[in-house]
C-alpha positions in Angstrom: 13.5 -69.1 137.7 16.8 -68.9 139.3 19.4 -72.3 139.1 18.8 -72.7 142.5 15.0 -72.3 142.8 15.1 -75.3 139.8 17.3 -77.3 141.8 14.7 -77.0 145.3 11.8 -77.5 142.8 13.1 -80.9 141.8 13.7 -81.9 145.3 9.8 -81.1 147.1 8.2 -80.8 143.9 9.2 -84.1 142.7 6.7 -87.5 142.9 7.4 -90.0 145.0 6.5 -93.6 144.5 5.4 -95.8 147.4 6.2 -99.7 147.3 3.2 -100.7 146.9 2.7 -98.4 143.2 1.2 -95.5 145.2 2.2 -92.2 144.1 2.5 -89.0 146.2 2.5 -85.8 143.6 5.1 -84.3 145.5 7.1 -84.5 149.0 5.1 -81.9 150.8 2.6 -83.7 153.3 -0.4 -82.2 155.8 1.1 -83.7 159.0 -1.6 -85.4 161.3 -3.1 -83.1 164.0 -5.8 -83.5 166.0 -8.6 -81.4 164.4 -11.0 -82.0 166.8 -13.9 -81.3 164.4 -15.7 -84.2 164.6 -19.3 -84.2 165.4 -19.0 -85.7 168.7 -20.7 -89.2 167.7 -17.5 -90.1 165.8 -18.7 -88.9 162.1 -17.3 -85.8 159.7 -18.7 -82.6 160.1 -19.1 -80.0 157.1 -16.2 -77.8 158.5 -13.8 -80.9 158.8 -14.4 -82.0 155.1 -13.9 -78.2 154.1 -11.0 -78.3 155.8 -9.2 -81.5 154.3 -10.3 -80.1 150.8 -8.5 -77.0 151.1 -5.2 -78.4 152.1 -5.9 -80.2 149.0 -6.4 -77.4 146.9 -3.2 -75.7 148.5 -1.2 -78.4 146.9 -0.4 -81.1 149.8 0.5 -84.5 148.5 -0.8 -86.0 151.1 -3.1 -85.3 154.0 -3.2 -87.1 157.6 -6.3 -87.2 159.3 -4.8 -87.0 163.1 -6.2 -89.6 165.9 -8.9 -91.7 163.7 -9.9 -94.5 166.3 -10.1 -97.9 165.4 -12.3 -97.8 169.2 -14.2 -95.6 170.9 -13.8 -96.4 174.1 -10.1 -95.7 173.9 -10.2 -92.2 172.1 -8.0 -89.3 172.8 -10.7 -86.3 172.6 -14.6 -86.2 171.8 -13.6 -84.6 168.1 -12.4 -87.6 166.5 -13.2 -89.7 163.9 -13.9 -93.2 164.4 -14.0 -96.2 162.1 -16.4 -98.7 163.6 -19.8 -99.9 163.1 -21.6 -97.1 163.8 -19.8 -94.4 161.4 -21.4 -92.2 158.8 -20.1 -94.0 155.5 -21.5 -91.7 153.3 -20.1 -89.0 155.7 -16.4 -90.6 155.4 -17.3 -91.3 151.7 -17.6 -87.8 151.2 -14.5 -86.2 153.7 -12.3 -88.7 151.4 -13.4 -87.7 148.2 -13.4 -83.8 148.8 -9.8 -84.5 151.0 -8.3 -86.1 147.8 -9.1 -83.6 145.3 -6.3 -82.1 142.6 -4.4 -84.9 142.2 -4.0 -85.0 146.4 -4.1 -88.3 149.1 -6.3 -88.4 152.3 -5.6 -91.0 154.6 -6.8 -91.4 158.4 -4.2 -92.0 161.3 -5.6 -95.0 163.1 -5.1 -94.5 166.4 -5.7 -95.6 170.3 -5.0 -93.4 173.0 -4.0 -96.7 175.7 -3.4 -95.0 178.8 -4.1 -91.3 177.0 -7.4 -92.2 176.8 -9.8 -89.2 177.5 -11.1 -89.8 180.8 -14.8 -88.7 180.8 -15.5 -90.7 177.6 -12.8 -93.5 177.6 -11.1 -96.2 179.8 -7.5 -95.5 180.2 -5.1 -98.7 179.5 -1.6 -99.8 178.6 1.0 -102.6 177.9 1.1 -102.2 182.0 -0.9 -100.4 185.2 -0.1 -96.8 185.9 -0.9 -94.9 188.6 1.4 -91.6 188.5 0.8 -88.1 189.2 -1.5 -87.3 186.6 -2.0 -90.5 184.8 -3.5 -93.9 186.6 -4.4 -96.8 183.9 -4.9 -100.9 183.6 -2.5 -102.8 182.3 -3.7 -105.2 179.1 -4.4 -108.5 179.3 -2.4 -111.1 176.4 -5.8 -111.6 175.3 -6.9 -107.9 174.6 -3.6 -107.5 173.0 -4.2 -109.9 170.7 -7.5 -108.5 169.7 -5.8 -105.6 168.4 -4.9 -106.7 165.2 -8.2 -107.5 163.7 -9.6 -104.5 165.2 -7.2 -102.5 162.9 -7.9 -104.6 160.1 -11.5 -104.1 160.3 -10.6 -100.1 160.6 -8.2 -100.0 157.6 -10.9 -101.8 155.8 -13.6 -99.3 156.3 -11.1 -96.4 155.5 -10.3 -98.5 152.0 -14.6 -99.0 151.5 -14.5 -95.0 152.3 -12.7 -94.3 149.8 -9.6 -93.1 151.3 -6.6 -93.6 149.6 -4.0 -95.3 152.6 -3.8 -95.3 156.4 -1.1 -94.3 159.0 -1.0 -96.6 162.0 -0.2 -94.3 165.3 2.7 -95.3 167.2 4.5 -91.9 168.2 3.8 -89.1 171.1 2.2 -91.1 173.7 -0.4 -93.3 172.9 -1.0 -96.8 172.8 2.0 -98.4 170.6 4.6 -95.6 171.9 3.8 -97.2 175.0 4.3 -100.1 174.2 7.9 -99.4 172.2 8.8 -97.6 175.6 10.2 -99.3 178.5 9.0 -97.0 180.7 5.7 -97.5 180.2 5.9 -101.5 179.2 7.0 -103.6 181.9 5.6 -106.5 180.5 7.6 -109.9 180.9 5.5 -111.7 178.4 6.2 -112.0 174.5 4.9 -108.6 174.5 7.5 -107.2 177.2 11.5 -106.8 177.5 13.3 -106.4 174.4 13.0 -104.1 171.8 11.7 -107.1 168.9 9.1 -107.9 172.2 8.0 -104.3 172.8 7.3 -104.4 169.0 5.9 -107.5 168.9 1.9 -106.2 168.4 3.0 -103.4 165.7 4.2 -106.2 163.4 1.4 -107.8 163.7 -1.1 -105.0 163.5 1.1 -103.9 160.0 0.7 -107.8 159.0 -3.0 -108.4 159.7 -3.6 -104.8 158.0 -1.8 -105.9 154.9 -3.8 -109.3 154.7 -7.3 -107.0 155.1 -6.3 -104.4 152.3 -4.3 -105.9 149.4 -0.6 -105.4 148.7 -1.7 -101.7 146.8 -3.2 -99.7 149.2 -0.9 -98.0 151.6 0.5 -98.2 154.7 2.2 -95.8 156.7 3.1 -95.6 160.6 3.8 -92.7 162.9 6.8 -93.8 165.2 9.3 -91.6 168.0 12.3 -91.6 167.4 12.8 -90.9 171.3 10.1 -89.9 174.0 12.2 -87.2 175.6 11.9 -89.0 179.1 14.1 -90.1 181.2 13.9 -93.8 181.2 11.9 -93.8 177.9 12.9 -94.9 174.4 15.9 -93.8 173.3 17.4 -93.1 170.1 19.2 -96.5 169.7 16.0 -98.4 170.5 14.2 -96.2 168.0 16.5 -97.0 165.1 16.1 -100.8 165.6 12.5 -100.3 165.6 13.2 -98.6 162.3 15.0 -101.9 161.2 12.0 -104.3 162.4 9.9 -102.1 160.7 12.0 -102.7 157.0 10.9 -106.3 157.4 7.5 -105.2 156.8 5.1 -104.4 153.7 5.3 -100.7 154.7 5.2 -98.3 152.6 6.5 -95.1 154.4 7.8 -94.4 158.0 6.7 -90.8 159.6 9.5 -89.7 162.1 8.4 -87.3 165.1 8.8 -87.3 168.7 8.1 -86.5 172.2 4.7 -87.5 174.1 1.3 -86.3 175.6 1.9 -87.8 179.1 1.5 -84.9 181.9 4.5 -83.4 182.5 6.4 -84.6 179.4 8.5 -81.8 177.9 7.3 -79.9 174.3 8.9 -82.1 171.4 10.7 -78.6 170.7 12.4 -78.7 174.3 16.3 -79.0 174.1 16.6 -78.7 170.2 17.3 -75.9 167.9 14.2 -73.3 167.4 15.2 -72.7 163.7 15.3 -76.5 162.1 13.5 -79.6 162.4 13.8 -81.6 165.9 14.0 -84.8 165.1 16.8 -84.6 161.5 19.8 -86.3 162.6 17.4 -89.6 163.6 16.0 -89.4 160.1 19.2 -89.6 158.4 19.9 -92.5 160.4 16.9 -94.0 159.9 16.8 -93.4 156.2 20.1 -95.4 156.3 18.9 -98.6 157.6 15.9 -99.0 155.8 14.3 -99.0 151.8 11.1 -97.9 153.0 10.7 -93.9 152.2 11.1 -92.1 155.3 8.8 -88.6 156.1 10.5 -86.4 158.8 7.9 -84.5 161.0 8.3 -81.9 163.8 10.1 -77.9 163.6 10.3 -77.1 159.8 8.8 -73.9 159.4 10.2 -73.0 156.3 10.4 -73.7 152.8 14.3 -73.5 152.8 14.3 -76.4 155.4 11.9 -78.6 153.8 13.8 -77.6 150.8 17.0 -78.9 152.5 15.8 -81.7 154.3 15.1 -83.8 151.1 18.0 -82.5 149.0 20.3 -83.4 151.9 18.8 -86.7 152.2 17.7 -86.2 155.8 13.9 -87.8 154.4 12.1 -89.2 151.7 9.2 -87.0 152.2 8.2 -83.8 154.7 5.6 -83.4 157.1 3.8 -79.9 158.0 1.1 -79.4 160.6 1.1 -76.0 162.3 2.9 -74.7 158.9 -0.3 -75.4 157.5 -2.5 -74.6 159.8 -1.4 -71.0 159.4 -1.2 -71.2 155.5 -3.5 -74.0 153.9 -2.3 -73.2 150.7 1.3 -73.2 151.9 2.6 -76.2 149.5 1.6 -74.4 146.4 3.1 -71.4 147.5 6.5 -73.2 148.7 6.1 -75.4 144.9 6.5 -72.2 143.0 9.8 -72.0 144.0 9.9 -68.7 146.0 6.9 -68.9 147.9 6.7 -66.9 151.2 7.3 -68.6 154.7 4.4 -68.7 156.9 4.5 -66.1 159.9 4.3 -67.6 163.4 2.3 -66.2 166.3 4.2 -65.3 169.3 2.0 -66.6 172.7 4.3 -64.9 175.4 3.4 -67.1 178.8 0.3 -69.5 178.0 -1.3 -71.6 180.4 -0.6 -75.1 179.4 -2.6 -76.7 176.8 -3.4 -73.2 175.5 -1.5 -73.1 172.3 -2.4 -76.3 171.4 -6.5 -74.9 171.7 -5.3 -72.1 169.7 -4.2 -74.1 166.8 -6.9 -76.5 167.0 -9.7 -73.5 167.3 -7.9 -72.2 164.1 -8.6 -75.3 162.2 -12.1 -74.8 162.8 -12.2 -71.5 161.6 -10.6 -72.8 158.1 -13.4 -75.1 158.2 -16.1 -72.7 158.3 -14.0 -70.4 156.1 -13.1 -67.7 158.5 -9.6 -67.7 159.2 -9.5 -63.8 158.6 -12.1 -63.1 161.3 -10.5 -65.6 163.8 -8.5 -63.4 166.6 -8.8 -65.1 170.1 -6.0 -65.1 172.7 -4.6 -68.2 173.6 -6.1 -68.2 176.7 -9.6 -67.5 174.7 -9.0 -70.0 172.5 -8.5 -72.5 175.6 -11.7 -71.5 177.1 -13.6 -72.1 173.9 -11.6 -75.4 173.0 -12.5 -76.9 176.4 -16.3 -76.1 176.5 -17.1 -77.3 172.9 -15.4 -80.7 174.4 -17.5 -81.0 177.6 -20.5 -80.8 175.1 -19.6 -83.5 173.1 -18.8 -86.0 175.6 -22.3 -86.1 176.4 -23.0 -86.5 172.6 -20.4 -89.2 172.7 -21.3 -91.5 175.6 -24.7 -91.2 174.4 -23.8 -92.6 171.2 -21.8 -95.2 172.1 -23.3 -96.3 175.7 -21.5 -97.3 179.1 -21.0 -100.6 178.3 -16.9 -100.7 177.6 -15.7 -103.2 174.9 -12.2 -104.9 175.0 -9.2 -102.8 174.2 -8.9 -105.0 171.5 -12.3 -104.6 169.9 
């Protein structure tokens, strides 16, 4: 091996150590997606463990499992997981042992979609009513607010009985505590409204009440934007003094992406260079305000980037998503120290929301073991991606019944 191929391999392929004692076996980490392989009712499906256990096998140090909700009347899409009362334990039990095979970490994203909240299953609501093109939602009462810590303790705790071994709390692209960080989207004038500490207010104490449920070793991650890429959104400067709130926390590692779901919101990729990661020059800034080990998510397609981003000190730690969806065993390939770059599909002029269904149809074929058989369009993919939903919202509200609980829990 080449002096330069020893240097890279002692940048990604070296462990990294959590605060809490955690260990990640390398930096190389399945970024969350939304698989959409649940079974409709909220529980794993044999594809979706499959799937998780092969990114193990390929060498990630860590997977995320994308948009896990802590409620399901607030979820983003009929596919996701949810930790409540009526999950499958022995179905999580089994996704987190499988997921954390070789040596590798599976830990859920626990999410709340807010004012994302898929229509046809959940109630849209925010820090504050809506009613744009596109988008209409309630606002959130203090009360339902305050709810929402112990509803994420009781979800961290079920993902800690499952077996998993951490959680990410969702607070980037869109959904409910982006909205809330974004002054666009809060115009509260409560304790919850305002000022950046304010707009943070209920993520500090979601992290706090999660760290009281789960011990002081099990960790804790969070997703966060380091901008929302709207005019009148968070910015950049707002971001990086969430990043400082957040270093007064017990976290234990701070996931950097951007953009947002909201209709009409410009791809995170919009306005940035199409050969590096989108969101570097805020991770080296944020890296340099905070101890807590920082992951940088969003644009790096290629070993030499992920290679440079933690020699250069841009992150602690680098997240992969569509990387990986096109090679699963991607990290042991990049590990040996010459590995191959993944090869990108080129969509031409998609309808929106089409290569997104292509991506997420592909993760099912890797669950059922048939990536080499899997050659729909985008548009195809779109078609199939939006039926298999319909059918399981009528799985999902039978499940789970008309009666809507509080945001909270």
């Amino acid at each position: 091996m080449v002096e330069s191929d020893k240097k890279a391999l002692c940048g990604i392929g070296t462990p990294l150590r959590l605060p809490c004692g955690a260990e990640l076996k390398n930096r190389l980490v399945k970024a969350a997606m939304s698989d959409s392989l649940g079974d409709g009712q909220g529980n794993p499906t044999d594809p979706q463990v499959r799937l998780y256990e092969r990114w193990a096998e390929g060498g990630a140090a860590l997977s995320l499992i994308g948009e896990v909700q802590t409620n399901p009347h607030f979820p983003e899409k009929p596919g996701n997981l949810v930790l409540g009362p009526l999950s499958d334990m022995t179905g999580l039990r089994r996704l987190a042992e499988r997921g954390s095979s070789d040596g590798a970490q599976l830990w859920p994203q626990l999410g709340h979609a807010g004012a994302l909240a898929h229509a046809p299953i959940g109630r849209p609501m925010g820090p504050s009513p809506l009613d744009v093109a596109g988008l209409r939602c309630e606002g959130m009462t203090a009360e339902e607010i305050q709810a929402l810590p112990k509803t994420y303790a009781v979800a961290a705790t079920r993902a800690r009985q499952a077996g998993f071994g951490g959680v990410q709390i969702h607070a980037g692209h869109g959904f409910l505590f982006s909205q809330f960080l974004s002054p666009l989207f809060n115009r509260r004038t409560d304790a919850y409204g305002g000022s950046v500490e304010n707009r943070f207010r209920v993520i500090g104490e979601v992290i706090d009440a999660v760290r009281t449920a789960v011990g002081p070793v099990f960790p804790i991650a969070i997703k966060i934007n380091s901008t929302d890429k709207l005019e009148g959104g968070l910015i950049e400067e707002e971001a990086l003094e969430v990043v400082r709130l957040l270093d007064r926390t017990s976290l234990d590692l701070i996931d950097i992406s951007g953009g947002t779901y909201f209709p009409g919101a410009p791809e995170s990729s919009d306005g940035v260079s199409a050969t590096g990661p989108y969101f570097a020059d805020f991770s080296r800034r944020a890296r340099s305000v905070t101890d807590i080990p920082v992951m940088l998510t969003g644009g790096i397609k290629t070993r030499a980037e992920a290679v440079a981003v933690i020699e250069n000190g841009v992150a602690d730690a680098v997240g992969l998503a569509r990387a990986m969806v096109l090679e699963p065993n991607l990290a042991n390939t990049w590990l040996k120290g010459s590995g191959a770059d993944p090869v990108y599909p080129v969509f031409g002029a998609p309808p929106a929301g089409a290569v997104t269904a292509w991506y997420t149809m592909r993760l099912t074929a890797l669950g059922e073991g048939n990536e080499f058989g899997f050659d729909m369009t985008a548009q195809e993919a779109l078609k199939v991606y939006e039926a298999r939903d319909a059918a399981r919202c009528e799985r999902w509200r039978a499940h789970f019944g008309g009666g809507m609980q509080t945001p909270g829990g």
